[in-house]
C-alpha positions in Angstrom: -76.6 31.4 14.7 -74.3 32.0 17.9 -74.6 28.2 18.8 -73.5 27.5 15.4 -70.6 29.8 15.7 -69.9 28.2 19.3 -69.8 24.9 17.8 -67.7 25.4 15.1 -65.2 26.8 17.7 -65.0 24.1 19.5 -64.3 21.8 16.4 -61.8 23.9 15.5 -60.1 23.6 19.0 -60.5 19.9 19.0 -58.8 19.3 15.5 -56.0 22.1 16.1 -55.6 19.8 19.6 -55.6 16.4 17.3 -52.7 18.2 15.6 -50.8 19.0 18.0 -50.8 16.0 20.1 -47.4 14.9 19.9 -45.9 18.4 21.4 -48.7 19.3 23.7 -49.3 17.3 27.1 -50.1 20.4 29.3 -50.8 24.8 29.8 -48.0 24.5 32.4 -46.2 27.4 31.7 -45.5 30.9 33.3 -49.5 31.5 34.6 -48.9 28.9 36.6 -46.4 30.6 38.4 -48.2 31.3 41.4 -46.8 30.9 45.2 -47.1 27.4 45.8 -46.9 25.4 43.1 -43.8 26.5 40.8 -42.1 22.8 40.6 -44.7 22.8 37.4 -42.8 25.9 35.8 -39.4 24.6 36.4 -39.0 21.1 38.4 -36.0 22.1 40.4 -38.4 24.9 42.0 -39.3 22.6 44.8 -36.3 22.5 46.3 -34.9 25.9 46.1 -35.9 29.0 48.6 -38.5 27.0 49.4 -39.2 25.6 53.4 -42.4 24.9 53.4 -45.4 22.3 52.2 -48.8 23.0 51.1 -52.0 21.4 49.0 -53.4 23.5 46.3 -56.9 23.0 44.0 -56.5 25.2 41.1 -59.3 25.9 38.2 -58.8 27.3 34.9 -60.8 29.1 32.5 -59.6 29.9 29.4 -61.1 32.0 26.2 -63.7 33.1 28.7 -65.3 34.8 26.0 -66.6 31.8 24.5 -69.4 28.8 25.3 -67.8 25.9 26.4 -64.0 26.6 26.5 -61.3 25.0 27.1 -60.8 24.0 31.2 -57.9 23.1 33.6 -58.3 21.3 36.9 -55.5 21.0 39.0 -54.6 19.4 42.9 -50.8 19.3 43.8 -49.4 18.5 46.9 -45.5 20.1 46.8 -43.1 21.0 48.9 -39.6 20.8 51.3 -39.6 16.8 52.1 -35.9 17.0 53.4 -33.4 19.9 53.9 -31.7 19.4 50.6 -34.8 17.7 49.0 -38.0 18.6 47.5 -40.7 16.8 45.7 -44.5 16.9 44.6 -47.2 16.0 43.1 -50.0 16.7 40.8 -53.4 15.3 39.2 -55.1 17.0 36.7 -57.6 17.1 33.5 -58.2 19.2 30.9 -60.8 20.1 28.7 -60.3 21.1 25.1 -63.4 21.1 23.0 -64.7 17.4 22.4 -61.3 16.1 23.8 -60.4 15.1 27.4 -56.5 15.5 29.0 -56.6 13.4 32.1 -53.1 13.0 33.8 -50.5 12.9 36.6 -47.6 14.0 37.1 -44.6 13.5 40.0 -41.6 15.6 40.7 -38.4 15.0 42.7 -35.5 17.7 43.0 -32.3 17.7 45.0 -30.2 20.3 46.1 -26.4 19.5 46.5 -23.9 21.8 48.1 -20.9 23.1 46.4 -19.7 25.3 48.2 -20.4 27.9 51.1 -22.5 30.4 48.4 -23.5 27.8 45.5 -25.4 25.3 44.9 -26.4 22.5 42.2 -29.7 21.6 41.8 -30.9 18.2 40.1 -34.9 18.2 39.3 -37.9 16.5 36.8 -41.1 15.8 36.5 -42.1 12.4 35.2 -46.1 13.1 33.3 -48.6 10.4 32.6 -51.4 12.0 30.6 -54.0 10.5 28.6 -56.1 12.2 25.4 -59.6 10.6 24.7 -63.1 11.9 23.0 -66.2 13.0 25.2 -68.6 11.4 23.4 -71.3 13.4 24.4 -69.8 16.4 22.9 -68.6 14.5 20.0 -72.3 13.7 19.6 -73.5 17.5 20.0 -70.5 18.9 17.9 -70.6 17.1 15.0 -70.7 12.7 15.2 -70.3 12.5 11.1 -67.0 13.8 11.5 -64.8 10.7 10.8 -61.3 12.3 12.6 -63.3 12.8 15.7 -65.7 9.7 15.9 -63.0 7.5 14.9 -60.5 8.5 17.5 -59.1 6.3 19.9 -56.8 7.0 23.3 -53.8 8.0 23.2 -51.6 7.6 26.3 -48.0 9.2 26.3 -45.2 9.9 29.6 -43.0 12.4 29.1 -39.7 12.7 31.3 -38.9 16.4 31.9 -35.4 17.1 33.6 -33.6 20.5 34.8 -30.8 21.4 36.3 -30.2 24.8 38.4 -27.1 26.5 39.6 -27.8 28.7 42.3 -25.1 31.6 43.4 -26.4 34.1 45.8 -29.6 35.5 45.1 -30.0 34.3 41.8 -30.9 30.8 40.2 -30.0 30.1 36.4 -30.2 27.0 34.4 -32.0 25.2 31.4 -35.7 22.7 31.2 -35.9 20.2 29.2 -39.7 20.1 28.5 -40.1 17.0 26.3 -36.7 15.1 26.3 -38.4 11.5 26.7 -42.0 11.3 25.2 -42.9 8.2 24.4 -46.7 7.2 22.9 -47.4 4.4 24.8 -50.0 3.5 21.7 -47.8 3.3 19.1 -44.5 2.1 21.0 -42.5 5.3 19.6 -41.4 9.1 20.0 -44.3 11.7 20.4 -41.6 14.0 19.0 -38.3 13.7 16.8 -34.8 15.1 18.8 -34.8 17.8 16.1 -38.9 18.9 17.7 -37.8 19.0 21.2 -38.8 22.1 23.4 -36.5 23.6 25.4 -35.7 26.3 28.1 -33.8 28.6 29.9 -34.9 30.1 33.5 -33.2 32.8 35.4 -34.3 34.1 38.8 -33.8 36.8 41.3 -34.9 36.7 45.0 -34.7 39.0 47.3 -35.4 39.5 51.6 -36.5 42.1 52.8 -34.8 41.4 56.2 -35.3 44.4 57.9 -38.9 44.8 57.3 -41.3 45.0 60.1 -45.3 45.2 60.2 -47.5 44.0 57.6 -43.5 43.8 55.9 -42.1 41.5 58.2 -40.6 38.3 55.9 -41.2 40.0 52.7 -39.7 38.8 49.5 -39.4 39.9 46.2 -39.1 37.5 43.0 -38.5 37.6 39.5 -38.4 34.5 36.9 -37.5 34.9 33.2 -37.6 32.1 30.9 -36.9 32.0 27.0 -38.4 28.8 25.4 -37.3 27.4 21.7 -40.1 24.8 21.5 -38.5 22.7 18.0 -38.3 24.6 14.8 -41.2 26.7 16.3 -40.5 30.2 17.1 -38.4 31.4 20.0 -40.7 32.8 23.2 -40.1 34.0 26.1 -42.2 35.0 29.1 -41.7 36.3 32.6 -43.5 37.3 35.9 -42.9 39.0 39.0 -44.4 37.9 42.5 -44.1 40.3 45.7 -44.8 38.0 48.5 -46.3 39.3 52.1 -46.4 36.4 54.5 -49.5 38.6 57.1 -51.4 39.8 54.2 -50.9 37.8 50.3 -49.0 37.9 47.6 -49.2 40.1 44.6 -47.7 39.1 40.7 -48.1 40.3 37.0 -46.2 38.4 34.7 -45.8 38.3 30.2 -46.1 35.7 28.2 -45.5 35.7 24.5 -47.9 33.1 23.4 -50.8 33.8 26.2 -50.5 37.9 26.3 -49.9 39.7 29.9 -50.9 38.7 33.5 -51.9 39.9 36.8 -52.6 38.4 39.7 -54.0 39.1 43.7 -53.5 36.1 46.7 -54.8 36.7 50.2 -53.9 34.8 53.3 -57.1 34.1 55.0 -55.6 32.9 57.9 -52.1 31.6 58.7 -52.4 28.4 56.6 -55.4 28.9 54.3 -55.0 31.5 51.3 -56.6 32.3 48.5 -55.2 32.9 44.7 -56.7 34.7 41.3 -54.7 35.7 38.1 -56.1 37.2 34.8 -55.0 36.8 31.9 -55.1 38.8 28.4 -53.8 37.8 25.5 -54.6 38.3 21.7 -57.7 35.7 21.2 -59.6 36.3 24.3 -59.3 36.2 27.8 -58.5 33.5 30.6 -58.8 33.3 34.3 -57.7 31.5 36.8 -58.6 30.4 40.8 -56.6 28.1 43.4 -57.4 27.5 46.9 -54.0 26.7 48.4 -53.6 25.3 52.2 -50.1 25.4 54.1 -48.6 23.4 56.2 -46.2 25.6 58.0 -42.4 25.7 57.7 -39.9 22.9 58.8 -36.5 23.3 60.5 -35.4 19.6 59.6 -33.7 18.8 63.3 -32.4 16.0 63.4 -33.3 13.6 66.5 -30.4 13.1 68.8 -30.0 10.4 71.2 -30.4 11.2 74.9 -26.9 11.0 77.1 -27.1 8.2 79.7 -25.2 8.2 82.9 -25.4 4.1 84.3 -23.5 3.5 87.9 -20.8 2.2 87.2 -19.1 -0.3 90.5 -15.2 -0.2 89.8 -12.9 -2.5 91.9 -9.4 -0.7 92.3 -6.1 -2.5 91.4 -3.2 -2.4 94.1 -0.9 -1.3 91.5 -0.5 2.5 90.6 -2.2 2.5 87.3 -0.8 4.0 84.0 -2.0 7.3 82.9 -4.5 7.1 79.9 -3.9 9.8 77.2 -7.1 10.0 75.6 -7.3 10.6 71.4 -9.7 13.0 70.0 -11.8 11.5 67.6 -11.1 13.5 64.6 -11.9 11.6 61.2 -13.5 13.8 58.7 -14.6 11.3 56.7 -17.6 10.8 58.9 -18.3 14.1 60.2 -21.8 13.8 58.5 -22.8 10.1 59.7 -20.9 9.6 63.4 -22.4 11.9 65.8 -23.3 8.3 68.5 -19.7 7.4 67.5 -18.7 10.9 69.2 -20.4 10.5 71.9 -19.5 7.4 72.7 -15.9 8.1 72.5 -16.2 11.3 74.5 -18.2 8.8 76.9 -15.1 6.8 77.0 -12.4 9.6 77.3 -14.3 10.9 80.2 -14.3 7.7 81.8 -10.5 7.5 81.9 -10.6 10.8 83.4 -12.5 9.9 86.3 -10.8 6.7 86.6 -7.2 8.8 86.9 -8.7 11.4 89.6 -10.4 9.2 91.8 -6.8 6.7 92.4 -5.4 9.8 92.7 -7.8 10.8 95.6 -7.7 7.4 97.0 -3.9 7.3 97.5 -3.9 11.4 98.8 -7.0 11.7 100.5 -7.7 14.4 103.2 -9.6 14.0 106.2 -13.7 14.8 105.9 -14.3 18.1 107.2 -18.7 19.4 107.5 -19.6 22.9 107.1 -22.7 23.7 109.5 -25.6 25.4 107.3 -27.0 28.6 108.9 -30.8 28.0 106.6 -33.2 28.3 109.7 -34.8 25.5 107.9 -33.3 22.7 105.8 -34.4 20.4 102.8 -33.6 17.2 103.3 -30.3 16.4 101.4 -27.9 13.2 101.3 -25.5 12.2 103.7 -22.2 14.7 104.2 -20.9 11.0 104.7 -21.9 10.3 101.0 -20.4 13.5 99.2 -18.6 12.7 95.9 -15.2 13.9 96.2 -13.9 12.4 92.8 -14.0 16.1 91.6 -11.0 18.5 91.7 -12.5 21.7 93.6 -11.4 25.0 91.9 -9.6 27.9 94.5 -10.7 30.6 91.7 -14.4 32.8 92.4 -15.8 33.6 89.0 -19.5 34.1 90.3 -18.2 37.2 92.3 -16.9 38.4 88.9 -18.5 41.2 87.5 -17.5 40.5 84.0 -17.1 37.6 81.9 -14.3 37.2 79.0 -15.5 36.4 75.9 -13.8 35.7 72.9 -12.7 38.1 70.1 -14.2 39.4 66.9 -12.2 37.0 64.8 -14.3 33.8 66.4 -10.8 32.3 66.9 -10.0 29.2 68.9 -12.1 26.4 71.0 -15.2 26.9 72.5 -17.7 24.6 74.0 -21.2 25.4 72.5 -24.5 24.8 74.0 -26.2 23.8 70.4 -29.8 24.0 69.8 -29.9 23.2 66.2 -28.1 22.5 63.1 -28.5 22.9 59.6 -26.6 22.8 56.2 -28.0 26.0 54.7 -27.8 29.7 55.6 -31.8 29.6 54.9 -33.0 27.4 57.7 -30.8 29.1 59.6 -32.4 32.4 59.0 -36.3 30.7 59.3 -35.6 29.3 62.4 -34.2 32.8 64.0 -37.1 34.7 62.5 -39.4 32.4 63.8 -37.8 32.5 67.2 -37.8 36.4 66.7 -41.5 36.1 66.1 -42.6 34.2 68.9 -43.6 35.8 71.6 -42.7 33.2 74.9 -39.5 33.0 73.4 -36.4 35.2 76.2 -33.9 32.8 75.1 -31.3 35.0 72.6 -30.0 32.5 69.7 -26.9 33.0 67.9 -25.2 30.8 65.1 -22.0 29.9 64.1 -20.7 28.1 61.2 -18.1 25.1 61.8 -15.9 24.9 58.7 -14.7 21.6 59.5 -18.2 19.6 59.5 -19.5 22.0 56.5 -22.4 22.9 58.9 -24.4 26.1 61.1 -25.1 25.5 64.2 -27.7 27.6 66.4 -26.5 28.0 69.9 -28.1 29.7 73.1 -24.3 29.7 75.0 -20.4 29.0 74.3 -18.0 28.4 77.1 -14.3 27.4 77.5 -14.7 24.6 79.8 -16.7 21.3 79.2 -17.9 21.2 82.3 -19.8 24.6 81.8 -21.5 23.4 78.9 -22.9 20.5 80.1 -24.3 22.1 83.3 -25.7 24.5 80.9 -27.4 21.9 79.2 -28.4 19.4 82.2 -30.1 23.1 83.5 -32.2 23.8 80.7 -33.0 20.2 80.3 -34.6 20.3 83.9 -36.7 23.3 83.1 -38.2 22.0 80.1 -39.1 18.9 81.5 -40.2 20.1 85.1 -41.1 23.8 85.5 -44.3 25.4 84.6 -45.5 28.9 84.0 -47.4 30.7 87.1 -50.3 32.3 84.7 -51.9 34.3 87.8 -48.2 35.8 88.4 -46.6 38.5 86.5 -43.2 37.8 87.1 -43.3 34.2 86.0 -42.5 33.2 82.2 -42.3 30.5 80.3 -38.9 28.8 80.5 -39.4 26.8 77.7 -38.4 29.5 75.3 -41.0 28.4 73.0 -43.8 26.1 71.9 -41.2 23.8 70.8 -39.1 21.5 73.1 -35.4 22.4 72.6 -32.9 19.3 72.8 -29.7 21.0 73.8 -25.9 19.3 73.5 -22.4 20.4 74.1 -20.5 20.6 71.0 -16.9 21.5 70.9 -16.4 23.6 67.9 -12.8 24.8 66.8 -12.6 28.6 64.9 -9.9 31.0 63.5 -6.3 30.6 64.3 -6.9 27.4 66.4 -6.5 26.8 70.7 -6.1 29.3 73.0 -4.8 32.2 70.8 -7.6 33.9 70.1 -8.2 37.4 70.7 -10.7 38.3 73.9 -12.0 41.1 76.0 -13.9 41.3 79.1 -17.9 41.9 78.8 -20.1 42.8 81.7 -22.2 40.7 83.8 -26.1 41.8 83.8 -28.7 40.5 85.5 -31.9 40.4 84.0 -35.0 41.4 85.3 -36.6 38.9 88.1 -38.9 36.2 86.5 -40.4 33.0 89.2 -40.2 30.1 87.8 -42.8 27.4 89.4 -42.1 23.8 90.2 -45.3 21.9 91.7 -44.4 20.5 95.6 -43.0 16.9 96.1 -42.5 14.3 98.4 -39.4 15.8 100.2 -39.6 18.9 99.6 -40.4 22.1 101.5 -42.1 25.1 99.8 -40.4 28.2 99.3 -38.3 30.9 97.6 -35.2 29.4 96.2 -32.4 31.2 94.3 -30.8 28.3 92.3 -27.5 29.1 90.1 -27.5 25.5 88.4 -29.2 21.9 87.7 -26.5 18.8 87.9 -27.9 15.1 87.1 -24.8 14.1 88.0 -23.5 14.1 92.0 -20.2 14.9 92.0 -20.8 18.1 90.4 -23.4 18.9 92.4 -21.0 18.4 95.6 -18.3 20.1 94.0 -20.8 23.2 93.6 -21.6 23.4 97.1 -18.2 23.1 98.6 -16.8 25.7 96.5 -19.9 28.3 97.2 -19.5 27.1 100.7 -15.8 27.5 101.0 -16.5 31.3 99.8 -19.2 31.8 102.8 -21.9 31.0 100.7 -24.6 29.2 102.4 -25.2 26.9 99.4 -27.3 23.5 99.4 -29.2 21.7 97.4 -32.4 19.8 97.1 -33.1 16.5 94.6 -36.0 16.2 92.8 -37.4 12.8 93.8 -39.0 12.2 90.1 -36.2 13.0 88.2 -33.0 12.8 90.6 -31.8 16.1 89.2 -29.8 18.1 92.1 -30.6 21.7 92.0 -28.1 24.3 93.7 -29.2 27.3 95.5 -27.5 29.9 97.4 -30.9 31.5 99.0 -33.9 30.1 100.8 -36.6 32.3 101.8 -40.4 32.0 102.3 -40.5 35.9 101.5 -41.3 36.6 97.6 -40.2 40.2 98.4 -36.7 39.2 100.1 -36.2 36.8 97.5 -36.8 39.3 94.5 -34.5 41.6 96.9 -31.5 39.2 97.4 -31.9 38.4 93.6 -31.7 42.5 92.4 -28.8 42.8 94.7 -26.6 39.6 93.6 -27.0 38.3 97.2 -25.5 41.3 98.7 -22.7 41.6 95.7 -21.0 37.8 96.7 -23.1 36.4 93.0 -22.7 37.5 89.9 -23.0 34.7 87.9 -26.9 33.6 86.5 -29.6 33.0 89.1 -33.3 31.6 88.5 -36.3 32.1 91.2 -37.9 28.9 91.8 -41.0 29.2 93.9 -41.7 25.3 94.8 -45.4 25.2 95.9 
């Protein structure tokens, strides 16, 4: 009697299904509004709030309650592809009495910016599906039946698009669920224009910035739809998710078709997690179980070219040349597309720069004057016959300057920033500081600023008013990514690459406010840190030892410029070049004595340095 009663179930779901056929291609809805697959509630989904890709295997039981109900299995791959662009994709079948649902679908979405708090999102998801008979169901059901052994395939693709607006925290706009379905069978319209389905989405999201512990990136959101499918009935459903990045997620949602939901995710480690949401509605009960994997978050950086320095062999006219003014390359019609073309003309401006100070020299040069060095011992350096002298040297001290000016609150005027990153959204931005937060080897404090003329954030570790500055800042971290390496059996050694990803740092010159020079400032001390060693293995040509070095140059003249100036302030300075690289690095201290070095470090070499210093132990 009960298999009777089974059977006649599932011949009622498959001719209710036959029915039906032109509306219903899937059980997306709402339920399947879980953490890492919501481009199949609403296709825009994949590219809003969302920085991160992951693989899911989803199984769905519904009317548990009876033999041989109807089944859902689902694999999507989804995610962020770009910064501004996310896509996925999905294979699935489903099970509905004696009838099969095998299909595909693919989703695209694009986020465009309109202005500094909104933005326009552009999404769909383009479904193949195909309906057939399993005949060995047909047979055990009921194979006299002629609507059932009679029918044939029926392939259909349905075009699904949606558009977003996003302001804030919150993310409105409509789904068109069936706009295009076309029966590939018959050459025609599953549906009329007058049977369409459509749909409205609103959703809320919210950071819990603050948050620390099990807390820490914790985000709260909340999705309402309301669905007209035809002349059908108007529905409407909605679920809430609490997300906890360290532990799972957590969601109950209501659906006015499928009844109310619940559902409990755990992260079993920090890519793997595991998903389960019940369902209750009036007809029985339905379950469902997904397996998702992630793939970790992505800052989108883009890859910038690396600055080359050639020789350059210049044969000097007898005439007296003609000042070059050079132009600032200012066109804001390619401030997205023309980074290389910056460089290069900031390549050629400094060029004509050099070209102007070194005739100068030639035509007023002073006699060569040598400074003995009082080192007891002395690396090997280059000829004082070869010192560059192309460089103006400066009569001002700053490193015995106990404070350091820094611009005002208002952010006005030009700076020169040493630039780690850049992005287009306030989101990344925030990821890639939490994540920096988060990581451990990381001492390197990152701050961001917005430039309003190239529409774009950029993350920075340093800003200074002078060129020059920024590019020795750079060239100097540049060395100790590349070279230095962390002394694991000593405490005061860290890890100067700031992280387990390789920064590629660049001056930028960034204008704020009320424009150059006339911004407000004020004068902020100098501290010095706490002594950390960095280690740089021995090479040919150098000796072992304690050296306090204040900068890296890859280029000469700065490096000469450097010394004389430390020197002409009774500074013992030197430096020593790296034979693999040809980097020059400066120091004002040499000492075979970790103790005397940590002591002339701690006491800003006897108050005549001010400025940064790093310990490099050469061994």
């Amino acid at each position: 009697m009960i298999k009777k009663i089974t059977l006649s179930v599932l011949v009622f779901f498959s001719v209710v299904t036959v029915f039906s056929q032109g509306q219903n291609y899937n059980s997306f809805t709402t339920r399947n509004f879980m953490k890492f697959n919501r481009f199949l509630t609403v296709p825009t989904f994949s590219a809003l709030r969302e920085n991160k890709t992951s693989i899911s295997a989803i199984v769905r039981n519904s009317f548990v309650d009876f033999e041989d109900a109807p089944r859902l299995y689902l694999g999507t791959y989804s995610g962020k592809m770009r910064e501004n662009v996310g896509a996925g994709i999905a294979i699935y079948q489903q099970e509905v009495g004696v009838f099969k649902d095998f299909g595909a679908l693919v989703n695209y979405a694009h986020k465009i910016k309109m202005s500094e708090s909104m933005d326009l999102t552009f999404g769909f998801n383009f479904l193949y599906s195909r309906r057939s008979a399993d005949a060995v169901k047909v047979n055990a059901s009921d194979p006299n039946d002629p609507l059932i052994a009679n029918f044939q395939d029926i392939p259909i693709v349905n075009f699904q698009p949606a558009v977003t607006l996003s302001f804030g925290k919150f993310d409105v706009g409509v789904f068109f669920e069936n706009l295009l379905d076309f029966n590939l069978k018959k050459n025609e319209l599953a549906t009329s224009f007058n049977e369409k389905t459509y749909s409205a989405h609103a959703m809320y999201t919210h950071e819990f910035t603050y948050a620390s512990g099990i807390f820490e990136g914790a985000d709260l959101r909340v999705l309402a739809l309301a669905r007209k499918p035809g002349q059908g009935d108007f529905g409407f459903g909605g679920t809430v998710i609490y997300d906890l990045p360290k532990a799972g997620w957590v969601k109950v949602g209501y659906d006015k078709q499928y009844g109310i939901s619940a559902g409990l995710g755990v992260n079993l480690s920090e890519n793997l997690a595991l998903g389960f949401t019940y369902e209750k509605g009036d007809f029985a009960a339905t379950n469902e179980v997904g397996l998702i994997y992630n793939f970790g978050e992505k800052s989108y950086r883009r890859r910038r070219p690396t600055r080359r320095t050639p020789s350059v062999n210049v044969s000097l006219p007898d005439r007296k040349p003609q000042a070059v003014e050079p132009k600032e390359y200012d066109n804001p019609e390619h401030n997205d597309l023309s980074d290389e073309i910056q460089r290069a003309q900031d390549s050629i401006n400094t060029l004509h720069k050099k070209l102007d100070e070194v005739l100068r020299l030639l035509k007023n040069q002073p006699p060569k004057t040598s400074t003995p060095n009082n080192n007891t011992t002395v690396v090997p350096t280059p000829n004082v016959d070869d010192k560059d002298t192309s460089l103006r040297r400066r009569s001002n001290k700053p490193w015995r300057q106990k404070t350091i000016t820094r611009s005002g609150a208002s952010g006005g005027g030009t700076m020169y920033y040493v630039v780690a990153d850049r992005f287009k959204s306030i989101d990344n931005v925030q990821a890639f500081m939490n994540r920096m937060k988060r990581n451990k080897n990381n001492d390197i404090d990152y701050k961001y600023v917005f430039d309003p003329s190239r529409k774009n954030y950029y993350v920075y570790i340093d800003r200074f008013v002078k060129k020059e500055d920024a590019e020795e800042k750079v060239d100097e971290f540049k060395e100790k990514n590349r070279l230095f390496e962390s002394d694991t059996k000593d405490d005061s050694t860290i890890n100067v690459k700031g992280g387990t990803k390789k920064q590629n740092l660049y001056a930028l010159k960034i204008t704020l406010g009320r424009g150059e020079g006339t911004s407000d400032s004020y004068q902020e001390p100098k501290v010095r840190k706490p002594a950390r060693i960095a280690v740089m293995r021995k090479a040919e040509g150098l000796e072992e030892g304690y050296y306090l070095q204040t900068v890296v140059n890859s280029k000469k003249p700065l490096a000469d410029r450097n010394v004389d100036e430390l020197r002409n302030d009774d500074i013992n300075a030197d430096y020593f070049v790296n034979p693999k690289t040809g980097y020059m690095h400066i120091y004002i201290f040499k000492t075979k004595d970790r103790n005397e070095a940590l002591k002339m470090y701690n006491s800003n070499l006897n108050g005549a340095y001010y400025d940064p210093i790093t310990i490099v132990h050469i061994k």
